[in-house]
N, C-alpha and C positions, 0 to 999 in steps of 0.2 A: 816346969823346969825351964829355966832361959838357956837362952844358946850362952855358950862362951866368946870371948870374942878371937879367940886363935881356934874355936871349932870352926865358925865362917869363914877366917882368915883359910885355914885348911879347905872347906870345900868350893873356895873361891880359885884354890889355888890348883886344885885336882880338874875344876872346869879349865884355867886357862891351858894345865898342861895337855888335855883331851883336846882342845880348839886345836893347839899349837902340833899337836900330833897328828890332827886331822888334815892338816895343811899341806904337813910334813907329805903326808901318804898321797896324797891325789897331786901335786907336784911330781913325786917320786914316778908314779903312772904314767902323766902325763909326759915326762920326759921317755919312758921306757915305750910307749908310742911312736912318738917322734920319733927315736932309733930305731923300731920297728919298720916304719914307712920309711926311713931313710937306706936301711937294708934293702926292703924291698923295690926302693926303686932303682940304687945301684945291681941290684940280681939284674932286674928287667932290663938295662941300660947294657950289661954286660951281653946278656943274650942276644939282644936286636943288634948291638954290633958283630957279636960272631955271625949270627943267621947274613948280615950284610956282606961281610966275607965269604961265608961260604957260598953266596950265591951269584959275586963276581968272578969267584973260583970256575963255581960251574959251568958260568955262560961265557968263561974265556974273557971277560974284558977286565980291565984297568983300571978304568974311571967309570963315572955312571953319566954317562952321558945329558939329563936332565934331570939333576937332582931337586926332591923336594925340600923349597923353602920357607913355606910356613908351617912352621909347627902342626904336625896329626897324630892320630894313633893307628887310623885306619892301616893296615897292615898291607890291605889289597891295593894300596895306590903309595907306599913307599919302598924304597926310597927314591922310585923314578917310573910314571903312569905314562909319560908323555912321549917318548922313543916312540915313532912308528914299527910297527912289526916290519916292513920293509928293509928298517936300518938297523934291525938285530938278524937278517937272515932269515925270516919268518914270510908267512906270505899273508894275504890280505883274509880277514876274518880271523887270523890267530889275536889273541891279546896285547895290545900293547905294553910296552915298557919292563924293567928290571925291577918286581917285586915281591913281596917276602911273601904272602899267603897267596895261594891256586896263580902261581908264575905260568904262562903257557909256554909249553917245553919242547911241543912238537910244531914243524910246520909241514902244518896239514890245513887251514886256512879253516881250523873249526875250534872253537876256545874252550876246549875239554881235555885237552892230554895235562895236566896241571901237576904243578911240585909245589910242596907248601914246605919252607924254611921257619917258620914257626907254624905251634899248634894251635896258634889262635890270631883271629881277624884282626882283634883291635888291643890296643897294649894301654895300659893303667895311666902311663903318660903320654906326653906327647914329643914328637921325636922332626928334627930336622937332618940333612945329609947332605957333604960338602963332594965336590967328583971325586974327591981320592978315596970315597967312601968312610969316611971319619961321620961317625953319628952324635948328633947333640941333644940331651934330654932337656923337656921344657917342664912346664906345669903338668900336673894330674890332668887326667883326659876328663875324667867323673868330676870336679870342680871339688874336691874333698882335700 
């Protein structure tokens, strides 16, 4: 028996709407990704700015005195590594500077008495910090 030519026409037509459906669906993903990781990194953006506040809060100042300006994630050296312990009240052996993971809190000139304003060292993105303490997110830290 030969084919028809509206049997072909039909299963030429069921292929292009399966292509056209497949398209449809991995688009659809790929977008719902994108929103994904766009959520997540205004979450993570929101966070590192409170933890910034609250930990200008804490140490009583205003502005950050040496804010960092190129882009990190590292947690332990934002938003300001550079402050002598001297110039926050601190004595010599305490930790330098006003930052968001293991902050040294005591001066006691031993870099152990530590408060950590988030629960982790390095953040998904990368993050800059102006004195007024206003935080700027960059690119992904993981290059993804």
């Amino acid at each position: 028996m030969k084919n028809k030519p509206t049997t072909i026409l039909r299963g030429r037509v069921i292929v292009l709407l399966g292509v056209f459906l497949a398209i449809a669906v991995m688009g659809m993903g790929t977008n719902a990704l994108q929103r994904s990781d766009d959520t997540r990194a205004a979450g993570e953006l929101r966070l590192i700015q409170a933890a910034v506040v609250t930990m200008m809060t804490h140490n009583g100042i205003t502005t950050i005195p040496n804010p960092v300006l190129e882009p990190t994630s590292d947690l332990r050296r934002f938003p300001d590594v550079r402050t002598a312990p001297s110039l926050k009240g601190m004595l010599e052996g305490d930790l330098p500077g006003y930052v968001l993971y293991e902050h040294d809190l005591a001066a006691d000139g031993l870099p152990e008495a530590t408060v950590s304003y988030v629960r982790f060292a390095s953040g998904r993105w990368r993050y800059t910090a102006s004195t007024d303490g206003s935080v700027t997110q960059w690119e992904r830290a993981d290059g993804d």
